[in-house]
C-alpha positions as CSV (number, residue, x, y, z in Angstrom):
1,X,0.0,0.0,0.0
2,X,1.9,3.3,-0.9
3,X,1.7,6.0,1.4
4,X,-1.3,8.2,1.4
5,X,-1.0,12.1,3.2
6,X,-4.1,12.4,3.1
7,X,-7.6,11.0,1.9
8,X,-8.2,14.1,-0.7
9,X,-4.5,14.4,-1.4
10,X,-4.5,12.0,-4.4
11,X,-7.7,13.4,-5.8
12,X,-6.6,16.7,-5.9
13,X,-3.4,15.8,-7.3
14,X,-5.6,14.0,-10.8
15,X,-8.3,17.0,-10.4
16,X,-4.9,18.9,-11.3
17,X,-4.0,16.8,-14.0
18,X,-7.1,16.7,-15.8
19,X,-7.4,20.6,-15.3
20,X,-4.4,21.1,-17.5
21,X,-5.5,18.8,-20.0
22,X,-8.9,20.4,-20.1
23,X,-6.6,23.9,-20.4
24,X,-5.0,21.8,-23.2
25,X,-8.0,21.0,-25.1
26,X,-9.3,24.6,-24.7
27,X,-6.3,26.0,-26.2
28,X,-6.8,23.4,-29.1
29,X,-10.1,24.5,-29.7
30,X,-9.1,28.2,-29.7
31,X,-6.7,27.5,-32.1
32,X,-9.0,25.6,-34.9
33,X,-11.4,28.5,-34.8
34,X,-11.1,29.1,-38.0
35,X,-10.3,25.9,-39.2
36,X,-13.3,24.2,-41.5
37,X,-15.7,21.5,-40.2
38,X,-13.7,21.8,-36.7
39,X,-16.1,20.7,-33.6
40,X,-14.9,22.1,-30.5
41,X,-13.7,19.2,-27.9
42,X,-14.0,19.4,-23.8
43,X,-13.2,16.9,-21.0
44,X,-15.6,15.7,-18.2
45,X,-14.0,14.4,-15.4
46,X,-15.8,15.3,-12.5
47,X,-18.2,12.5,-12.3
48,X,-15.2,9.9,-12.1
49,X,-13.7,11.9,-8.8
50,X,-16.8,12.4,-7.2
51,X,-16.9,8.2,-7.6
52,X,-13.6,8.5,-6.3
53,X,-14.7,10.5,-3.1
54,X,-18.0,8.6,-2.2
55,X,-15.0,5.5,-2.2
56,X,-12.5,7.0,-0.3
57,X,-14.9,8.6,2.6
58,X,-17.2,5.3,2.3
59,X,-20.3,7.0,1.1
60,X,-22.9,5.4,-0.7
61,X,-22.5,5.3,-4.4
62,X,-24.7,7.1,-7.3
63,X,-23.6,3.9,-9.5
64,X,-26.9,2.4,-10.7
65,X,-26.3,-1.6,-10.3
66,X,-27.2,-3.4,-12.9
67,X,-30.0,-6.5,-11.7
68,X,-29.4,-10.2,-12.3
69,X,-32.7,-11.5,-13.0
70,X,-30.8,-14.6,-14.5
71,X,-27.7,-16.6,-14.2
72,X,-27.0,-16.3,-17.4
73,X,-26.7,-13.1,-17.3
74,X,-22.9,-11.5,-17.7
75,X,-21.1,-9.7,-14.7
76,X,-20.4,-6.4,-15.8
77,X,-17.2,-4.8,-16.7
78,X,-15.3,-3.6,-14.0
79,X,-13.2,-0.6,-15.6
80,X,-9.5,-0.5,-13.7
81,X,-9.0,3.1,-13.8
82,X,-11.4,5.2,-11.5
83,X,-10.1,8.4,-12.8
84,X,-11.7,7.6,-16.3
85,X,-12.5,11.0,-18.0
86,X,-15.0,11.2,-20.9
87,X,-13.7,13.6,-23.6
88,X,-16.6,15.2,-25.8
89,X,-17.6,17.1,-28.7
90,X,-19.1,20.5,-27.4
91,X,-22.0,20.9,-29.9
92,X,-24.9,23.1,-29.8
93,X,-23.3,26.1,-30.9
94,X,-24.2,27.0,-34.9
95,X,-21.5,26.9,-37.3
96,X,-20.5,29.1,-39.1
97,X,-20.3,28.5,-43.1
98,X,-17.7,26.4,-43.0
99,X,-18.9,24.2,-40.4
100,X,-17.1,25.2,-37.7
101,X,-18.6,25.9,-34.4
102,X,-16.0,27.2,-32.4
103,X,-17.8,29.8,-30.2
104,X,-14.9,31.6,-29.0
105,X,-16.9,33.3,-26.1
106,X,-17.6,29.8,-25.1
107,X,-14.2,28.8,-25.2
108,X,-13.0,31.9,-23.6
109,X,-15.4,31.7,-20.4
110,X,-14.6,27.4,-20.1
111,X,-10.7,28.3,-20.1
112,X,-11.3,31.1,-17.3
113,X,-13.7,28.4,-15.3
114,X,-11.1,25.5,-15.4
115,X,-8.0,27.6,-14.2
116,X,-9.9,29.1,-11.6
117,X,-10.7,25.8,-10.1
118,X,-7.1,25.0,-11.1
119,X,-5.9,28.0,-8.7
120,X,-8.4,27.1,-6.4
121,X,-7.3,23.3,-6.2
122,X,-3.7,24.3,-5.7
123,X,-4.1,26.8,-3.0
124,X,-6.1,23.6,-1.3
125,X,-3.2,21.5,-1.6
126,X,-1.1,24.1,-0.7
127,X,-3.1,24.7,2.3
128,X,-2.9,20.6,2.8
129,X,0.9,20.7,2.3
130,X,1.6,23.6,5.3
131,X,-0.9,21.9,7.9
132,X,1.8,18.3,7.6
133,X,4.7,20.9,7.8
134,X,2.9,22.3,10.6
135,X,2.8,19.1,12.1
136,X,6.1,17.7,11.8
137,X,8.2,20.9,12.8
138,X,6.1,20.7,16.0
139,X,6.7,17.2,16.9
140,X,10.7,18.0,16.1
141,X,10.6,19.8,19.3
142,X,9.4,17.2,21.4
C-alpha cells in the first residue's frame, strides 16, 4: 500500500491533471477557430472523482447496479481506472459557413472556469501541504 498524506490528497493531485489537459483541449479549440468542419472538444472528469470520493470517505454510491434476473446473465465490466474521464464534442453552438462551431466566447469563459478551479485546487493543496509541515516541525521539538 503506498503511502497516502491524506484522503483528498490524491484526488486533488488527478483534479490537477485533468485541469491542465482540459486547459490543453481549450487551447486546441481556440486554435481551430477558423479551421473548416472543426467541432470544439472538452473533457468531463468530475463524475469519475466524485466516484472516487464517495469511495474513499465510504459514502454510498450514485452507480446504478445493474440486476441479475438470470444466471445467465454476464457480470459487468469492472473498468481499472477510476479516474476515467470522458472527452466530448461541445455541440450546440451554430457553425459558421464552414462548419465550424467554435464559439470563441464559449471557449473563452470554459478556459477562465477550469483555471480558476485549477488556482483554487492548488491553493487547497497548498493549504494541505503547510498543515503536515505544521505538524512535523512541531513534533521535532518534542
Amino acid at each position: 500500500m503506498a503511502f497516502e498524506i491524506s484522503k483528498s490528497f490524491n484526488i486533488m493531485e488527478k483534479s490537477l491533471f485533468y485541469r491542465r489537459i482540459r486547459e490543453d483541449m481549450i487551447s486546441s479549440n481556440i486554435a481551430n477557430a477558423d479551421t473548416p468542419f472543426y467541432r470544439p472538444k472538452d473533457i468531463r472528469f468530475e463524475e469519475a472523482l466524485e466516484e472516487e470520493i464517495n469511495k474513499k470517505f465510504h459514502k454510498p454510491s450514485k452507480k446504478l447496479e445493474l440486476a441479475k434476473t438470470s444466471p445467465m446473465h454476464l457480470e459487468p465490466k469492472d473498468f481499472d481506472d477510476p479516474y476515467k474521464p470522458i472527452v466530448f464534442y461541445r455541440d450546440g453552438h451554430l457553425a459558421k459557413n464552414d462548419g465550424n462551431s467554435v464559439d470563441i466566447d464559449v471557449e473563452t469563459t470554459e478556459m477562465a472556469k477550469n483555471s480558476m478551479m485549477y488556482n483554487a485546487t492548488v491553493a487547497a493543496l497548498r493549504k494541505n501541504i503547510e498543515i503536515f509541515k505544521a505538524v512535523i516541525d512541531s513534533s521535532k521539538n518534542i
